[in-house]
C-alpha positions as a printed NumPy array, in Angstrom:
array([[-52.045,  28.814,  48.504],
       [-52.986,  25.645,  50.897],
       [-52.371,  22.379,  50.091],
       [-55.467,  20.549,  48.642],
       [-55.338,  18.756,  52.043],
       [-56.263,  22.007,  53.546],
       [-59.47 ,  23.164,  51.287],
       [-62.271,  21.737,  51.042],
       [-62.481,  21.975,  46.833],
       [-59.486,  21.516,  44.152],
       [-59.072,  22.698,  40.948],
       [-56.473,  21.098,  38.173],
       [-56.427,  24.018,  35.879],
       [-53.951,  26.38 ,  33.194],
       [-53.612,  30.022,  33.054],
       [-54.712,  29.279,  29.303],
       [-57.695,  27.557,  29.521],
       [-61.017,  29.717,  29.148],
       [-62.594,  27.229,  31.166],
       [-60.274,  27.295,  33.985],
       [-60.49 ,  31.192,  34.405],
       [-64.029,  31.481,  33.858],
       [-64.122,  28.513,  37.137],
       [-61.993,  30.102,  39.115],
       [-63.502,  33.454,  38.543],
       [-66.884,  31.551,  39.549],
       [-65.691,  30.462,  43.013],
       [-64.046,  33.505,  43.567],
       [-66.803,  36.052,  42.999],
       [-68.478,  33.48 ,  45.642],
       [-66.423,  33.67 ,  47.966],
       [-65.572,  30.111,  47.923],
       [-62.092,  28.996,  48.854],
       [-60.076,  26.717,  47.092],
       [-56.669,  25.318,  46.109],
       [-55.496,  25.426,  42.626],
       [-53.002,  23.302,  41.126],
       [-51.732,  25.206,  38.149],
       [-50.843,  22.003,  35.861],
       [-48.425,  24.481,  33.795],
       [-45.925,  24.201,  37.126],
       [-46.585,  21.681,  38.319],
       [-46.847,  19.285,  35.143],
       [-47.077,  16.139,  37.343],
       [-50.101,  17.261,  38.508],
       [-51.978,  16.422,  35.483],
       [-51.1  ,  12.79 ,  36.229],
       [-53.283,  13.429,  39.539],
       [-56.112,  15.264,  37.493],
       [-56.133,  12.486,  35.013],
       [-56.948,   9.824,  37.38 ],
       [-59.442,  11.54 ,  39.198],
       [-61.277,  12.49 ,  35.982],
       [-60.168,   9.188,  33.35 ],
       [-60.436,  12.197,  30.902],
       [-57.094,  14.911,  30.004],
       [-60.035,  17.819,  30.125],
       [-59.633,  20.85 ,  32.348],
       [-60.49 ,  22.585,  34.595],
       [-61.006,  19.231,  37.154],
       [-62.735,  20.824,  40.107],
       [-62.743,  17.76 ,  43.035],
       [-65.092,  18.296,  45.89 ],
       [-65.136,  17.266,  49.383],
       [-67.05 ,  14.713,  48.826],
       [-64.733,  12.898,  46.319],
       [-66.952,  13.645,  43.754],
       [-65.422,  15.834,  41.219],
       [-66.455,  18.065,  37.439],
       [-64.622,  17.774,  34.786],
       [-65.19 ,  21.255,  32.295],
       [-68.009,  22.29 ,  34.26 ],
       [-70.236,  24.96 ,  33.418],
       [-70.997,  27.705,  36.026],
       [-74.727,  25.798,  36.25 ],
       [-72.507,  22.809,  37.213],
       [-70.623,  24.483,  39.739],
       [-73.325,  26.487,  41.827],
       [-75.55 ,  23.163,  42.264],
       [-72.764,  21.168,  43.445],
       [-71.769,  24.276,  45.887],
       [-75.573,  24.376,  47.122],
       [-75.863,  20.703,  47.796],
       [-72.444,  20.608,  49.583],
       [-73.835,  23.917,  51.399],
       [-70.811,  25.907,  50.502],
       [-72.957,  28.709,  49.494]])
């Protein structure tokens, strides 16, 4: 994986969380790369998602733009890709 320095979108997520798979499963079957921080090994991490969300939800998915989603739904996801022109 890159460093979230490297991609252009970030995802705070856990191998348990619905949400998280069904996000990265999203970006994936589009092609779209990204960095995820699995906050299950790297439990500092959540620190980081916390204050760029003010909320303890997952997945956080930040965007290049500094703007970020906190549990969003695929909807969510594709309109935010299409505006930043990543697909």
């Amino acid at each position: 994986m890159t460093s979230p320095a490297d991609s252009a979108i970030t995802v705070f997520g856990a191998d348990w969380c619905r949400d998280c798979i069904r996000t990265k499963k999203q970006l994936d079957s589009l092609g779209v790369e990204y960095t995820y921080v699995d906050l299950v090994a790297d439990p500092s991490a959540a620190d980081i998602a916390k204050e760029i969300s003010g909320r303890m939800n997952i997945p956080v998915v930040l965007y290049p733009d500094s703007s970020h989603h906190v549990e969003p739904s695929n909807a969510d996801v594709e309109s935010k890709l299409r505006e930043l022109s990543l697909i």
